[in-house]
C-alpha positions as CSV (number, residue, x, y, z in Angstrom):
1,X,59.5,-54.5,91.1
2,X,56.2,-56.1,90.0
3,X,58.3,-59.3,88.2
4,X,59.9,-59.8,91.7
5,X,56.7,-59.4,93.4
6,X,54.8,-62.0,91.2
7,X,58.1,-64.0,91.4
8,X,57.9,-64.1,95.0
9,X,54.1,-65.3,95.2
10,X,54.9,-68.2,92.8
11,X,57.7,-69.4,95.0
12,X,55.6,-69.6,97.9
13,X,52.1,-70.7,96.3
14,X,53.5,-73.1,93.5
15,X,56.9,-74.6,93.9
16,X,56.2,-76.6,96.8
17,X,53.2,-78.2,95.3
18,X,55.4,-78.7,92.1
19,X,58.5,-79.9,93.6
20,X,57.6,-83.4,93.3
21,X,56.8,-82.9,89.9
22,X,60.1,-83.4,88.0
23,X,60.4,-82.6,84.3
24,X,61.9,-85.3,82.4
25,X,65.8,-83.8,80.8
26,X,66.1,-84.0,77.3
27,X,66.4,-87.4,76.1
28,X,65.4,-89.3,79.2
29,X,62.6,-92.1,78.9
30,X,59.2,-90.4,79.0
31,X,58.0,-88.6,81.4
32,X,55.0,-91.1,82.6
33,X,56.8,-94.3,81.4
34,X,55.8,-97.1,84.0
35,X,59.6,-97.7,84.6
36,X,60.9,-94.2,85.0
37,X,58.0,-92.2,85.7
38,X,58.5,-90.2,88.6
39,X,57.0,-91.1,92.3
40,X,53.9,-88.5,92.1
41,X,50.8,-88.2,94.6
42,X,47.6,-87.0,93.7
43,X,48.1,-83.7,95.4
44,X,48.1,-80.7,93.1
45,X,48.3,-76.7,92.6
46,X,44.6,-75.0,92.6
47,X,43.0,-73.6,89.8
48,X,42.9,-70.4,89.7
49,X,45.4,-67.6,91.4
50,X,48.3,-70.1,91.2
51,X,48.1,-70.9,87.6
52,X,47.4,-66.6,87.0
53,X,50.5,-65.6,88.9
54,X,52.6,-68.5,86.9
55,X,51.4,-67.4,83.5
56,X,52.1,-63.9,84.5
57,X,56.1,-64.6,86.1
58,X,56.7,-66.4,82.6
59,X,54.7,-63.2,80.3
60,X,57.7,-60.7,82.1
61,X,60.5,-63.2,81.6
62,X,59.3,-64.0,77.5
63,X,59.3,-67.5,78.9
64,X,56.0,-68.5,78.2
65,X,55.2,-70.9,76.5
66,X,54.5,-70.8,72.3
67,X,51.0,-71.1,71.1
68,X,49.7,-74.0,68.6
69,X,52.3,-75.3,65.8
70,X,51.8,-74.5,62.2
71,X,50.8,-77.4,60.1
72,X,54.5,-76.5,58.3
73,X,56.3,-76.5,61.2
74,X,54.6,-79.7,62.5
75,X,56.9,-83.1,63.1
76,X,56.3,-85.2,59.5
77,X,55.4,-88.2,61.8
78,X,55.0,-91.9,59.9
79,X,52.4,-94.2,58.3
80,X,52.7,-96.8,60.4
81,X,50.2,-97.4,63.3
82,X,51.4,-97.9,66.7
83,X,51.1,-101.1,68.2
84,X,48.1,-101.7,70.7
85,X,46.8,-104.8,72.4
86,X,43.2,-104.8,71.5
87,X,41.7,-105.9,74.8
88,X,40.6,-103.1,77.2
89,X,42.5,-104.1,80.4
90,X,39.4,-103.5,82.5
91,X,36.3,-103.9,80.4
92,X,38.1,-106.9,78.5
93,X,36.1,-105.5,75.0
94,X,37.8,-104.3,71.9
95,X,39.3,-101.0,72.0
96,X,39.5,-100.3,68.0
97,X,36.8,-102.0,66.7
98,X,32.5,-101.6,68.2
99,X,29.5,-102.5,67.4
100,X,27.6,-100.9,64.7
101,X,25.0,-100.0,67.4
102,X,27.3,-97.6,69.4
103,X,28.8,-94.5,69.3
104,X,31.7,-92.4,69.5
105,X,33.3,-89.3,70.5
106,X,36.9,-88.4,71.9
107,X,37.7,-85.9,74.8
108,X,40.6,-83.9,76.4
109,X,40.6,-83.0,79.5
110,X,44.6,-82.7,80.1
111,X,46.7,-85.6,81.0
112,X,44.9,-89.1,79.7
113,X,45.6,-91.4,82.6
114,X,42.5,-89.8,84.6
115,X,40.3,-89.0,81.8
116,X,40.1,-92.3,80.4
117,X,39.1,-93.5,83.7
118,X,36.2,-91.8,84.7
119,X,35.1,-92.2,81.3
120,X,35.4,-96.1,81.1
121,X,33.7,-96.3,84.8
122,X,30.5,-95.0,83.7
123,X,27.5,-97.1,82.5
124,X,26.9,-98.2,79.1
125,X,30.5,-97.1,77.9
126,X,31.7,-100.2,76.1
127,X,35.1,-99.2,75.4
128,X,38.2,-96.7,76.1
129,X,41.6,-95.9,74.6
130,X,44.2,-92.8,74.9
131,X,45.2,-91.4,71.9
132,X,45.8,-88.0,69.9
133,X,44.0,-85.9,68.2
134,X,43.6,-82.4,67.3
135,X,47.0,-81.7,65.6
136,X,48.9,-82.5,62.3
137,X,51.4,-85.5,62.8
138,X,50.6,-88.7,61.5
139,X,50.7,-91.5,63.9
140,X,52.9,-89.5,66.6
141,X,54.9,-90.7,69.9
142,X,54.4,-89.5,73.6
143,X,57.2,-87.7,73.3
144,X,57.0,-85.7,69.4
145,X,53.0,-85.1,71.5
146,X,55.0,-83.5,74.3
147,X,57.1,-81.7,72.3
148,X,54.8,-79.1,71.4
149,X,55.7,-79.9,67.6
150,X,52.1,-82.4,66.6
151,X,49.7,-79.9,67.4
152,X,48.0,-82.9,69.3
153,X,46.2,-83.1,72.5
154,X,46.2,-86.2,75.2
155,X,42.6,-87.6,74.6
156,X,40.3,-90.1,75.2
157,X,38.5,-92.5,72.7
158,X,34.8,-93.4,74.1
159,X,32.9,-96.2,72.5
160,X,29.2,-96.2,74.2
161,X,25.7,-97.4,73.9
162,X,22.4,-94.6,73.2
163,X,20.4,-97.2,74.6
164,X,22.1,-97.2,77.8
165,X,24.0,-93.9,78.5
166,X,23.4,-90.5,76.2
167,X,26.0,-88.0,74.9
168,X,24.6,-85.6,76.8
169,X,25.6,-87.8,79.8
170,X,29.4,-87.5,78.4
171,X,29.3,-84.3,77.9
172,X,28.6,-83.7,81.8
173,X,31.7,-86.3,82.6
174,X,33.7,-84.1,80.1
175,X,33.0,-80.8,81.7
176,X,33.2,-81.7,85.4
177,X,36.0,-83.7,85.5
178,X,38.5,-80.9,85.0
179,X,38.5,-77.0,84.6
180,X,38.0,-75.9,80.8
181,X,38.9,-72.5,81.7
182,X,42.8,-73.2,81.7
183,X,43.4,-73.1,77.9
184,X,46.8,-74.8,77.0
185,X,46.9,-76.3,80.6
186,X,45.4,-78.6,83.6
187,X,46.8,-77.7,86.7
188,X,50.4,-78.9,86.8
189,X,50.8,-79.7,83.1
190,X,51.5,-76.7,80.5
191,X,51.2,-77.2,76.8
192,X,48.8,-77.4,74.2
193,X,49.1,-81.3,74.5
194,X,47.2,-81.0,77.9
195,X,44.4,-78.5,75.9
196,X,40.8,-79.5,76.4
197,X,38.7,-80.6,73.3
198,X,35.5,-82.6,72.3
199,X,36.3,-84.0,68.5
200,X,32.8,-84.9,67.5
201,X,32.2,-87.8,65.4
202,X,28.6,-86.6,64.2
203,X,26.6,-83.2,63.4
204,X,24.4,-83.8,65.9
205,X,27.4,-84.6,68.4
206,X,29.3,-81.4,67.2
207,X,25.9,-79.0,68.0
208,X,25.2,-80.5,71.5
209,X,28.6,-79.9,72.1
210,X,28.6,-76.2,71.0
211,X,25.4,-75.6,73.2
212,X,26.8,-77.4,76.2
213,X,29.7,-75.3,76.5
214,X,28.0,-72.3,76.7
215,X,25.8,-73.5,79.3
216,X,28.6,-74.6,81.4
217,X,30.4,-71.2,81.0
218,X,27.3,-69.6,82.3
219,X,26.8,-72.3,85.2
220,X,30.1,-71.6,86.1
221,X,29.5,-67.5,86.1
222,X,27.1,-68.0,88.3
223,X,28.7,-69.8,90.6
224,X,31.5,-67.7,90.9
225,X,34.4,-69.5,89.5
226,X,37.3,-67.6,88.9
227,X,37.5,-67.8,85.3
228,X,34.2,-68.5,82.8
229,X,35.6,-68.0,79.7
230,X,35.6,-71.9,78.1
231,X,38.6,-72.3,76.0
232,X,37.8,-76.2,75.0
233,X,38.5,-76.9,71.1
234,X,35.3,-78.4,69.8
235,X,35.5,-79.7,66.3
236,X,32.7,-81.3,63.8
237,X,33.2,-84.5,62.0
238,X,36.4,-84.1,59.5
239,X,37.2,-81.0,60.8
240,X,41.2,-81.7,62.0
241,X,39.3,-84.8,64.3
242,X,42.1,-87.7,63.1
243,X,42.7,-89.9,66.1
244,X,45.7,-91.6,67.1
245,X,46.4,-94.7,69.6
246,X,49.1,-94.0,72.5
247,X,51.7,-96.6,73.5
248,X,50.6,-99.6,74.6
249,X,51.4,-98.9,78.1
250,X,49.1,-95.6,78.4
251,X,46.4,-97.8,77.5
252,X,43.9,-98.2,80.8
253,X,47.4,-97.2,82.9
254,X,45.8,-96.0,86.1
255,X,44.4,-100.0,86.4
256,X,47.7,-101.5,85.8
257,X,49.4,-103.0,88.1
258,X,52.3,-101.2,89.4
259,X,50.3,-98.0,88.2
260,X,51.3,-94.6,89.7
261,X,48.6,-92.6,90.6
262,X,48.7,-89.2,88.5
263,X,46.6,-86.7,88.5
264,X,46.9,-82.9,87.3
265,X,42.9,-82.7,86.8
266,X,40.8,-79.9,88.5
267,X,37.3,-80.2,88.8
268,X,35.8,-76.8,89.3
269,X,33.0,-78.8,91.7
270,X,29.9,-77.0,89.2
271,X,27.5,-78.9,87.7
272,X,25.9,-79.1,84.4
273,X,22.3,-77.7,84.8
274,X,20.1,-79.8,85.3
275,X,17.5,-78.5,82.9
276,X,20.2,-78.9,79.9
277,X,20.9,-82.5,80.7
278,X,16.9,-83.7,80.5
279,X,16.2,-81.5,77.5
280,X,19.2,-83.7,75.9
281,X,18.2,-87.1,76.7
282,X,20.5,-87.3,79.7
283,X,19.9,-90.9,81.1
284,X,22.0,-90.6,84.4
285,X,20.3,-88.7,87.5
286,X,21.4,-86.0,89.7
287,X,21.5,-88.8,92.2
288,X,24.0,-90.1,89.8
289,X,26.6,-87.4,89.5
290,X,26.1,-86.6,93.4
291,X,27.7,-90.3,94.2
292,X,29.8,-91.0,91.4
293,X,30.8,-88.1,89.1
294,X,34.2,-86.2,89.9
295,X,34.7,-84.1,93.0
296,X,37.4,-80.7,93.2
297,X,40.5,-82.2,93.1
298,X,42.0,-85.9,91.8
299,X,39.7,-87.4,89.9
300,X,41.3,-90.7,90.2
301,X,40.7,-91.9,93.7
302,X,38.0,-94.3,93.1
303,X,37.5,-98.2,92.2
304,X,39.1,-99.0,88.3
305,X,35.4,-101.3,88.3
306,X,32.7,-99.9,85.8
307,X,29.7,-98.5,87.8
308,X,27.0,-101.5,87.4
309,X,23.6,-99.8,85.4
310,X,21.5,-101.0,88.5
311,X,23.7,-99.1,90.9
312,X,23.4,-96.4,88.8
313,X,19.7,-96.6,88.5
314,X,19.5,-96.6,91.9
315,X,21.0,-93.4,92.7
């Protein structure tokens, strides 16, 4: 009786906010290709209650979906790289090689499209790319990734300037613009491709990281969200941090022409303290976050253009 009641609540809270969602049958072109990817809006399910009552229907059916891969059960992959153009489409800089002078880090927040670009719009990022990371194939495709069988995550490459924008600033984009509660999942898409993560590139990097995410749990405990518990994968230099370049036409998607707008994202709408972000060298205001970071909801609906450093000075 209880499967049928829980059955009953997904079918009216879920399936109509997934039914323009269509999975990809096996051996079709993938999922998000810019030819076959499927007309989707930017409306999606809510965090919280709708995702709970799913993972419970699939728990009574055995349905749900397996954890990680084994590194022996991982696809083998290959040694060759895949083939990028090295131009970011919007920022026109290199997206492989940077400047001794900056810095990097790569982030998951569940499908790449959006994270990428709110990452490339703020100040004093000099460069982007989609990749994966995380898992044990060498050099894997979209699809092996959506398998299940890499052990990757979708993620996001960021190339930045200290002098001009801090980790610590990151760190808030990468916790507010989605929900690090939802452990092998963002809204719509399920897996542990869409798992978030913070691969750190430095010690230093790696203990901010740690610190931040128990701050945020708390931020959001105390401001009620319905989970607190942050499930993000945050990993020290040469621990399991190899990162791979997506296809060629992931790269900077959402400002491509003929682009579809996806987004599965959910901002939980709570900020990083405050008090955190100054103690870190946070260079970006309040007034900052309050006009430009992400709001509940799509993250996506806003100019491809970089924020300009004296626009965000001003704020």
């Amino acid at each position: 009786a209880n499967m049928f009641a829980v059955a009953a609540k997904v079918s009216a809270v879920v399936a109509p906010r997934a039914a323009p969602l269509r999975r990809a049958s096996p051996g079709s072109k993938p999922l998000r290709s810019p030819l076959r990817a499927p007309a989707r809006t930017s409306t999606v399910a809510s965090a919280g209650k709708d995702e709970d009552l799913m993972e419970q229907l699939l728990a009574m059916l055995g349905g749900n979906k397996p954890g990680m891969v084994t590194e022996k059960d991982a696809l083998p992959g290959r040694q060759e790289e895949m083939r990028v153009s090295d131009k970011h489409f919007v920022l026109g800089n290199s997206i492989k090689t940077f400047p001794d002078n900056l810095e990097t880090c790569v982030f998951a927040t569940g499908c790449f499209w959006g994270t990428e670009k709110m990452f490339w719009r703020v100040p004093g990022v000099f460069s982007t790319s989609v990749g994966y990371v995380g898992g044990f194939t060498q050099n894997p495709t979209y699809e092996e990734t959506c398998s299940g069988r890499t052990g990757h995550t979708e993620a996001v490459q960021v190339a930045w300037d200290p002098a001009v924008v801090s980790f610590a600033d990151l760190l808030a984009m990468h916790w507010t613009c989605h929900d690090p509660t939802q452990g092998n999942r963002q809204g719509n898409d399920s897996g542990t491709q869409y798992r978030s993560g913070i691969y750190c590139s430095t010690s230093a990097q790696f203990l901010m990281a740690k610190a931040s995410a128990e701050v945020y749990s708390k931020a959001l405990e105390e401001a009620g969200h319905a989970r607190s518990d942050i499930t993000t994968e945050i990993n020290g230099p040469g621990d399991n941090c190899a990162y791979y370049f997506a296809e060629d036409y992931h790269q900077q998607y959402l400002a491509k022409p003929g682009a579809r707008p996806y987004c599965s994202a959910q901002p939980t709408g709570v900020a990083v303290p405050a008090d955190f972000l100054e103690a870190n060298g946070a260079k970006l205001s309040a007034g900052y976050w309050a006009k430009y970071g992400p709001r509940p909801g799509c993250t996506i609906q806003v100019s491809n253009e970089p924020v300009p450093v004296e626009e965000a000075l001003k704020a």
